[in-house]
C-alpha positions as protocol buffer text, in pm:
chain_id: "A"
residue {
  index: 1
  type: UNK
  ca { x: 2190 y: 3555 z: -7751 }
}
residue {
  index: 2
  type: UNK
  ca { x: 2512 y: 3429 z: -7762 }
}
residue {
  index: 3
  type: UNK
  ca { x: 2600 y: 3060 z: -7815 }
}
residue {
  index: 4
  type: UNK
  ca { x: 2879 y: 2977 z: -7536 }
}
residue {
  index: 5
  type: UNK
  ca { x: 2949 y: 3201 z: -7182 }
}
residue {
  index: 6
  type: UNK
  ca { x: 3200 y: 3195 z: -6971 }
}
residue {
  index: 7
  type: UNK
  ca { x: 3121 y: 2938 z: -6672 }
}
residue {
  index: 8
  type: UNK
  ca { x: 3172 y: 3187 z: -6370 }
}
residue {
  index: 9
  type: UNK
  ca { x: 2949 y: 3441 z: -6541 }
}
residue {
  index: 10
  type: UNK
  ca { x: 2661 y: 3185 z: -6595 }
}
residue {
  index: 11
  type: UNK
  ca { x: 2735 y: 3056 z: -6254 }
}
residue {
  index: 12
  type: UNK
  ca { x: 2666 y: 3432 z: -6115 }
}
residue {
  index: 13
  type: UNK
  ca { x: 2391 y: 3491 z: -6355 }
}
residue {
  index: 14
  type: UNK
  ca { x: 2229 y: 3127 z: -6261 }
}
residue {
  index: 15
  type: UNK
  ca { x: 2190 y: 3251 z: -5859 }
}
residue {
  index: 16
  type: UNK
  ca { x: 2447 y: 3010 z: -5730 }
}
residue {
  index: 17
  type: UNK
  ca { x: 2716 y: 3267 z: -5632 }
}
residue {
  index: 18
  type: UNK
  ca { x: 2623 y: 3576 z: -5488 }
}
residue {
  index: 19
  type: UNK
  ca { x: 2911 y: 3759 z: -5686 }
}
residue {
  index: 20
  type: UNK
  ca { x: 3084 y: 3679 z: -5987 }
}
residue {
  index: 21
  type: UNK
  ca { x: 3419 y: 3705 z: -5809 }
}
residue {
  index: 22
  type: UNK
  ca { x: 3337 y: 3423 z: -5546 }
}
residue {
  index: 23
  type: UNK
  ca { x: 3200 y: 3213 z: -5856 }
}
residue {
  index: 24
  type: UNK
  ca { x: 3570 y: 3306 z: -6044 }
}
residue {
  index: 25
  type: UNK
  ca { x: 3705 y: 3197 z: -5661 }
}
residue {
  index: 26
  type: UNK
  ca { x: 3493 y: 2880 z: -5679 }
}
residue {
  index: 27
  type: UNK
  ca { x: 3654 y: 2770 z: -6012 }
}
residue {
  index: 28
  type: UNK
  ca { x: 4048 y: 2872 z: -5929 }
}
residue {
  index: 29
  type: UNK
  ca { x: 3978 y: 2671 z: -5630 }
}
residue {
  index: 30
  type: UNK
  ca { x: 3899 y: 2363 z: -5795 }
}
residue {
  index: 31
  type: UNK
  ca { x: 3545 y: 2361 z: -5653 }
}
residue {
  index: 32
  type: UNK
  ca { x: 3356 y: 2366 z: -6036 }
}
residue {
  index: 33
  type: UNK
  ca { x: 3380 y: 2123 z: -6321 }
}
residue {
  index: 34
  type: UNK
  ca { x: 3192 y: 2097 z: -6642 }
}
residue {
  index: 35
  type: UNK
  ca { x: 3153 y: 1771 z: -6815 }
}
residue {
  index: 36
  type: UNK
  ca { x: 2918 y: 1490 z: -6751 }
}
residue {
  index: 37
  type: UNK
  ca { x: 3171 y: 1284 z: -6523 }
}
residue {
  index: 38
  type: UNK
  ca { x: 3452 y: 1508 z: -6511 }
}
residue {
  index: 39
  type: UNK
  ca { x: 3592 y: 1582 z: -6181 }
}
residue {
  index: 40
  type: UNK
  ca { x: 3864 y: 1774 z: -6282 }
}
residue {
  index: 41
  type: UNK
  ca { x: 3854 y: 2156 z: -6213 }
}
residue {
  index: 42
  type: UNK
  ca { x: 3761 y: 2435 z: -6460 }
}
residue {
  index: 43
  type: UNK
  ca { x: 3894 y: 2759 z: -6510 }
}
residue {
  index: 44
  type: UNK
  ca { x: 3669 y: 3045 z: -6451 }
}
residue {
  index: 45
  type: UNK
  ca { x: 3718 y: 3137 z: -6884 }
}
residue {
  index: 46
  type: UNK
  ca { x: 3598 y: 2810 z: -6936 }
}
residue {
  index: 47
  type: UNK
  ca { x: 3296 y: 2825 z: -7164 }
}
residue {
  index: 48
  type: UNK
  ca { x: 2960 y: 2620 z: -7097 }
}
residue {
  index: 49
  type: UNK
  ca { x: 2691 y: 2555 z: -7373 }
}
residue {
  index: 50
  type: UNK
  ca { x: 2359 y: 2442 z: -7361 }
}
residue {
  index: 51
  type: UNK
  ca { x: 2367 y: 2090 z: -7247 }
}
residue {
  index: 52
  type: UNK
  ca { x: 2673 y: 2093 z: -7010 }
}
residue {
  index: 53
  type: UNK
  ca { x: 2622 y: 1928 z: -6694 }
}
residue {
  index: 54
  type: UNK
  ca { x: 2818 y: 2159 z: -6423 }
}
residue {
  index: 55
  type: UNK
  ca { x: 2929 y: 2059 z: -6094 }
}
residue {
  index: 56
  type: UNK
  ca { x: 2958 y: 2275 z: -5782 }
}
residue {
  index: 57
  type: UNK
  ca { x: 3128 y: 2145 z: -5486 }
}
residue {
  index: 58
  type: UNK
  ca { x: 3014 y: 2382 z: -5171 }
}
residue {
  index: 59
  type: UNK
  ca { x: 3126 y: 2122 z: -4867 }
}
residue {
  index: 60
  type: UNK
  ca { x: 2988 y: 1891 z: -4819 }
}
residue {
  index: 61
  type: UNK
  ca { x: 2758 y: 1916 z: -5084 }
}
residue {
  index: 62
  type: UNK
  ca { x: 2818 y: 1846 z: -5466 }
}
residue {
  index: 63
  type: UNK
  ca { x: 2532 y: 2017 z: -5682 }
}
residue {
  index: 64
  type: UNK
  ca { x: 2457 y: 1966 z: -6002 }
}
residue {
  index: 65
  type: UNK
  ca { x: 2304 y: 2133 z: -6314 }
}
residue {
  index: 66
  type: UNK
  ca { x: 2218 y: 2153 z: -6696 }
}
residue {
  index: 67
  type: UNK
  ca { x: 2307 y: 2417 z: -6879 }
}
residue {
  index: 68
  type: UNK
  ca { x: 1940 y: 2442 z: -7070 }
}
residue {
  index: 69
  type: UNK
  ca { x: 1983 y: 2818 z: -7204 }
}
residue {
  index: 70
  type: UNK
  ca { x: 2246 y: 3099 z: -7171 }
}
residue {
  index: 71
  type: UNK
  ca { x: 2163 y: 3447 z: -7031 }
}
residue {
  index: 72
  type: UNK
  ca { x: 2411 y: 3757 z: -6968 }
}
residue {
  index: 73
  type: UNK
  ca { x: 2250 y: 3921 z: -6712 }
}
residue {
  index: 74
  type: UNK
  ca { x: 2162 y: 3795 z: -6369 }
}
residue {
  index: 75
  type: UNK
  ca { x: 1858 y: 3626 z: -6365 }
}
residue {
  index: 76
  type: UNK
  ca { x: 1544 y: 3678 z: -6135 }
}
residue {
  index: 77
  type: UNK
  ca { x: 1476 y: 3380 z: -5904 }
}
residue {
  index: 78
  type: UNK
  ca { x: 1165 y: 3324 z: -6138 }
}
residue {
  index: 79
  type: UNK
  ca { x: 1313 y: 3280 z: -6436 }
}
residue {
  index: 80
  type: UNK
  ca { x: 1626 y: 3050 z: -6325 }
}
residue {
  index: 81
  type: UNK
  ca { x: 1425 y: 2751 z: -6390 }
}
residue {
  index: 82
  type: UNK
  ca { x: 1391 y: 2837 z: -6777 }
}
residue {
  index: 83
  type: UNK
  ca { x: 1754 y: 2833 z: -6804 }
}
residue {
  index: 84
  type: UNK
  ca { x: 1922 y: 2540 z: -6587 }
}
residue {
  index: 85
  type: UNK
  ca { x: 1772 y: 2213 z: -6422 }
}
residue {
  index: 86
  type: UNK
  ca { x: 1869 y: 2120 z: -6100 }
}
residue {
  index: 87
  type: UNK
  ca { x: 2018 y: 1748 z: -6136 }
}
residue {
  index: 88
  type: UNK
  ca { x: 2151 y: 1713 z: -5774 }
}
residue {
  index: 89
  type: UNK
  ca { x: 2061 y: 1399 z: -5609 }
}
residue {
  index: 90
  type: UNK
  ca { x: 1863 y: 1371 z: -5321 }
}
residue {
  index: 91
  type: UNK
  ca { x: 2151 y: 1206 z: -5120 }
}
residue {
  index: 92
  type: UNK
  ca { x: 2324 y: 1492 z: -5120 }
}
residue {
  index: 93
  type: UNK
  ca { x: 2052 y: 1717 z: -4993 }
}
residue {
  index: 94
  type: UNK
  ca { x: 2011 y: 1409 z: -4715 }
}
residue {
  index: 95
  type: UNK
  ca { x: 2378 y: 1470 z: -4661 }
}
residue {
  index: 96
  type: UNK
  ca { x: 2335 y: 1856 z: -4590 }
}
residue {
  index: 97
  type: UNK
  ca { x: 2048 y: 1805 z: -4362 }
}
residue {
  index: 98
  type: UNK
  ca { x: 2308 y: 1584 z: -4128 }
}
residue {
  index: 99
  type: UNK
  ca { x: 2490 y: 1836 z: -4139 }
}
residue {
  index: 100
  type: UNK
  ca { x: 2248 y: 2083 z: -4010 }
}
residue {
  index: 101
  type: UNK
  ca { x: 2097 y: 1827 z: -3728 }
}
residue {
  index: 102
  type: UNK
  ca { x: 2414 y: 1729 z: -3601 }
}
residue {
  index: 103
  type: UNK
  ca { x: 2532 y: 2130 z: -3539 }
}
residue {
  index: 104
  type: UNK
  ca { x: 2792 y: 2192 z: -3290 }
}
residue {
  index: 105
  type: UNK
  ca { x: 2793 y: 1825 z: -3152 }
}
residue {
  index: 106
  type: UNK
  ca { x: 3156 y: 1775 z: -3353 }
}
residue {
  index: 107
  type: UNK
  ca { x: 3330 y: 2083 z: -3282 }
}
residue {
  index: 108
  type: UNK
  ca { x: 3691 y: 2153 z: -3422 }
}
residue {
  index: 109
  type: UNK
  ca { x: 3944 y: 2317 z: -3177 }
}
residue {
  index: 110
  type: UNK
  ca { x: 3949 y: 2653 z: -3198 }
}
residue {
  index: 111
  type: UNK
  ca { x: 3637 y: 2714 z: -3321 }
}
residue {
  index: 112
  type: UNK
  ca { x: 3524 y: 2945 z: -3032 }
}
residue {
  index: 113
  type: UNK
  ca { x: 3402 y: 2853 z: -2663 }
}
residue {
  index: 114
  type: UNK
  ca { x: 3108 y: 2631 z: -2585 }
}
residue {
  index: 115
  type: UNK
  ca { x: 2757 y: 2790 z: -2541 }
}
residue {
  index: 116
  type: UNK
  ca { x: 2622 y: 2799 z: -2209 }
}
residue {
  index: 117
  type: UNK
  ca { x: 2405 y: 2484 z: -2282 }
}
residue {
  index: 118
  type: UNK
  ca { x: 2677 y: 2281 z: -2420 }
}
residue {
  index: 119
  type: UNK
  ca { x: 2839 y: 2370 z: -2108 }
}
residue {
  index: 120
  type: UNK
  ca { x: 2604 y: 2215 z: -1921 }
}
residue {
  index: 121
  type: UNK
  ca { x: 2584 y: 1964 z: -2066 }
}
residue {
  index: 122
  type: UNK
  ca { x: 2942 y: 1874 z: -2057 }
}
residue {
  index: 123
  type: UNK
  ca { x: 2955 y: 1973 z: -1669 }
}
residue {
  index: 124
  type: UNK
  ca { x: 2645 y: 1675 z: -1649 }
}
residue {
  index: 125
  type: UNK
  ca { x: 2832 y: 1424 z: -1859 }
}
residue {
  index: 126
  type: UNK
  ca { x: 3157 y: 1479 z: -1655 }
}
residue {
  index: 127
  type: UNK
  ca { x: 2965 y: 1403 z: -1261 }
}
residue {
  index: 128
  type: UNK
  ca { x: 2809 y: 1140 z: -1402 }
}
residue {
  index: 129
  type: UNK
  ca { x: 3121 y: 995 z: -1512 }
}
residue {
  index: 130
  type: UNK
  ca { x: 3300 y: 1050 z: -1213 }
}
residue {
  index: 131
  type: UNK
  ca { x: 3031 y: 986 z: -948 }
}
residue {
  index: 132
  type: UNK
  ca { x: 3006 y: 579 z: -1018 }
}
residue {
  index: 133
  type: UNK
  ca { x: 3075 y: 490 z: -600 }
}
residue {
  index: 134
  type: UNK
  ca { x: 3483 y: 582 z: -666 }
}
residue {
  index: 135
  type: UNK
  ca { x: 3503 y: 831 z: -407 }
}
residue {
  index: 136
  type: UNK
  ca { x: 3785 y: 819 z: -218 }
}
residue {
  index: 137
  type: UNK
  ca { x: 3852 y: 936 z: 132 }
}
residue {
  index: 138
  type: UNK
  ca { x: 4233 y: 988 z: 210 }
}
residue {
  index: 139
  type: UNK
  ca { x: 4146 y: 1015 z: 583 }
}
residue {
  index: 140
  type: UNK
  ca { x: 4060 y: 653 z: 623 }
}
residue {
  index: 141
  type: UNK
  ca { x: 4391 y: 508 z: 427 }
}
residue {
  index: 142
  type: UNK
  ca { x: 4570 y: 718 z: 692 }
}
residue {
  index: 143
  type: UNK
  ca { x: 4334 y: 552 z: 975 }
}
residue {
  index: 144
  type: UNK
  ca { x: 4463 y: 204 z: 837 }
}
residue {
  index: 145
  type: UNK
  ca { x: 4849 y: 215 z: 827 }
}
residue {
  index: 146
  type: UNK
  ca { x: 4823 y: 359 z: 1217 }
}
């Protein structure tokens, strides 16, 4: 077993990419840094030992682990636990649960049109809005100037 590996390899290995080429992606990116409190960004040849703390931004959430053993094969599910800890606060798994509650209610532009509830719902929020006793009839303005 060897002592150091490159980062996006243990990164793939460790379950936390699907493919070594989005973990490489991850680090060019600037998304993964090794180092206790570093936030500066790692390149994917970057080596990790046991003991490294590694942190992996995936928006919004920041994740991060201990290096506890190396392996260079992709792990089973099973065994991951024998060879990182998971040191990710809850916050930012409170964070990521926002994120799933709140779903579509801030949509970006562009991003598609609204479903056919969401339409409803805005077609409800806009009579309501409009329908406060402000309804004009041109006829009787007309009536008044005669």
């Amino acid at each position: 077993m060897a002592s150091e590996e490159r980062v996006d390899k243990w990164l793939w290995a460790m379950r936390i990419f699907k493919t070594r080429t989005v973990a490489t992606e991850a680090c060019k990116k600037g998304r993964v840094s090794v180092g206790e409190g570093s936030q500066s960004p790692t390149k994917p040849s970057r080596t990790v030992k046991p003991g490294d703390i590694v942190n992996v931004r995936k928006p919004p959430v920041t994740y991060t682990f201990k290096v506890l053993a190396l392996s260079e094969n992709r792990l089973g599910a099973k065994l991951v636990p024998e060879y990182m800890e998971n040191l990710t606060p809850q916050s930012q798994y409170d964070l990521l649960d926002v994120v799933r509650i709140s779903g579509f209610v801030d949509r970006r532009k562009g991003l598609g049109r609204p479903t056919k509830r969401e339409g409803r719902d805005l077609e409800k929020f806009t009579s309501e809005s409009f329908g406060d006793g402000w309804d004009f009839d041109f006829d009787d303005i007309d009536d008044e100037e005669d």
